[in-house]
C-alpha positions in Angstrom: 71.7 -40.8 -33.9 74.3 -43.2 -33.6 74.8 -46.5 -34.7 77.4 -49.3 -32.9 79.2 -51.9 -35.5 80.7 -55.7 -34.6 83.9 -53.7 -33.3 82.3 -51.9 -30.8 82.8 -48.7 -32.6 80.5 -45.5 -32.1 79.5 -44.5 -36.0 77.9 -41.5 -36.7 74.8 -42.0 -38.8 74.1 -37.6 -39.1 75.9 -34.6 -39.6 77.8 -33.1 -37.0 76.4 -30.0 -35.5 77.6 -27.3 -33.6 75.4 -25.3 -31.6 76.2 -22.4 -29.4 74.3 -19.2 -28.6 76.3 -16.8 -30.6 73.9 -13.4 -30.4 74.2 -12.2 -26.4 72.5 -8.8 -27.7 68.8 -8.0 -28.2 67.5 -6.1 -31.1 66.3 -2.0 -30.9 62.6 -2.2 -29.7 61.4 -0.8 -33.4 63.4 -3.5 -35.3 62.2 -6.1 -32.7 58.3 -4.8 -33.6 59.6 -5.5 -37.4 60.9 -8.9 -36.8 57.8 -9.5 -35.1 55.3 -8.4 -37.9 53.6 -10.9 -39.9 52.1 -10.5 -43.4 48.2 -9.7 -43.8 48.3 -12.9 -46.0 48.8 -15.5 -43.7 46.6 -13.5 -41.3 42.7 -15.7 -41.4 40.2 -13.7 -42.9 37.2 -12.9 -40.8 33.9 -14.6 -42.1 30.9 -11.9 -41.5 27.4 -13.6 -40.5 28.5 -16.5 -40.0 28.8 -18.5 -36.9 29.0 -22.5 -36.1 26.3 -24.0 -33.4 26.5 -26.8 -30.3 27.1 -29.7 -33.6 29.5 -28.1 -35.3 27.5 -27.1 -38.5 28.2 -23.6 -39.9 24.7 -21.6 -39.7 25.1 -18.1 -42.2 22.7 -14.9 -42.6 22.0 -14.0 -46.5 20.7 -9.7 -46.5 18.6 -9.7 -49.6 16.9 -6.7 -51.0 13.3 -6.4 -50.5 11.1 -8.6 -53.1 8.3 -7.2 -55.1 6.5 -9.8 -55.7 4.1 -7.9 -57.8 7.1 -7.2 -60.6 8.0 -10.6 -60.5 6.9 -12.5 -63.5 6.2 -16.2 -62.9 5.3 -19.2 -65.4 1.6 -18.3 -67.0 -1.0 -21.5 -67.3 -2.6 -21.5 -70.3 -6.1 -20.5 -68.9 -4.2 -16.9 -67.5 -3.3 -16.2 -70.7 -6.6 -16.7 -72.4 -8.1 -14.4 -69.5 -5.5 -11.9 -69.7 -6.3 -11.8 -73.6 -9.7 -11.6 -73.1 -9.7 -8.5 -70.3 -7.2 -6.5 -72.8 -9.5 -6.9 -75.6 -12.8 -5.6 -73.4 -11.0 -2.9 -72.3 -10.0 -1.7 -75.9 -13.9 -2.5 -76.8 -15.0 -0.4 -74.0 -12.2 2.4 -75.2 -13.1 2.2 -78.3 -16.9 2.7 -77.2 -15.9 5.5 -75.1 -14.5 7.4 -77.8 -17.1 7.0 -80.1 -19.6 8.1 -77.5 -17.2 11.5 -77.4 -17.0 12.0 -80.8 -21.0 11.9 -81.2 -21.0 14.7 -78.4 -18.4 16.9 -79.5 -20.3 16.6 -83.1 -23.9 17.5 -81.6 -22.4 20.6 -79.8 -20.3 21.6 -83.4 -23.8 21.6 -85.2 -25.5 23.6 -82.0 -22.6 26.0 -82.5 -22.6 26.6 -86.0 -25.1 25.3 -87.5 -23.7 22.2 -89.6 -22.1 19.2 -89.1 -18.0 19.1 -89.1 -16.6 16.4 -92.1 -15.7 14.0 -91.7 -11.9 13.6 -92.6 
């Protein structure tokens, strides 16, 4: 840039510079490929499953793992609970049923077998 004063005089407002083409000599081919080389760093990173539509909104695809739905363990109302409570306790009634019904049995064959009934411990 250069700047003219009242007397007509050329002022320079920058520095000076000199500039020739010094290097008349390429580099070897392998240092060339070196020179040429930039780091993975500044590379972009390629986003997987992701691409961007007509309106320029990014649209993604999520992989999940299967879902049991059957493990999963959801909020309970109140009345679930109460029939969940109620079914455990028939089933130990009718367990409990069961085994006395067994015990009977296996006493009834004891006295066939030997003739008196086992104590009861």
């Amino acid at each position: 840039y250069t700047c003219y004063s009242r007397n007509k005089h050329i002022i320079y407002i920058h520095t000076h510079k000199n500039t020739k083409i010094r290097r008349t000599k390429y580099a070897s081919p392998e240092m060339w490929k070196l020179s040429l080389k930039q780091p993975e760093s500044i590379k972009p990173k390629k986003k997987k499953n992701q691409s961007t539509n007509i309106f320029g909104e990014t649209i993604g695809r999520l992989h999940l793992e299967k879902q049991d739905i059957d493990k999963r363990q959801g909020r309970k109302s109140k009345a679930l609970r109460l029939a969940d409570k109620i079914s455990t306790e028939e089933e130990k009634a009718a367990i409990e049923s069961e085994l006395d019904m067994e015990g009977q049995e296996i006493g009834k064959e004891f006295k066939q077998t030997y003739g008196f009934e086992k104590d009861q411990e």
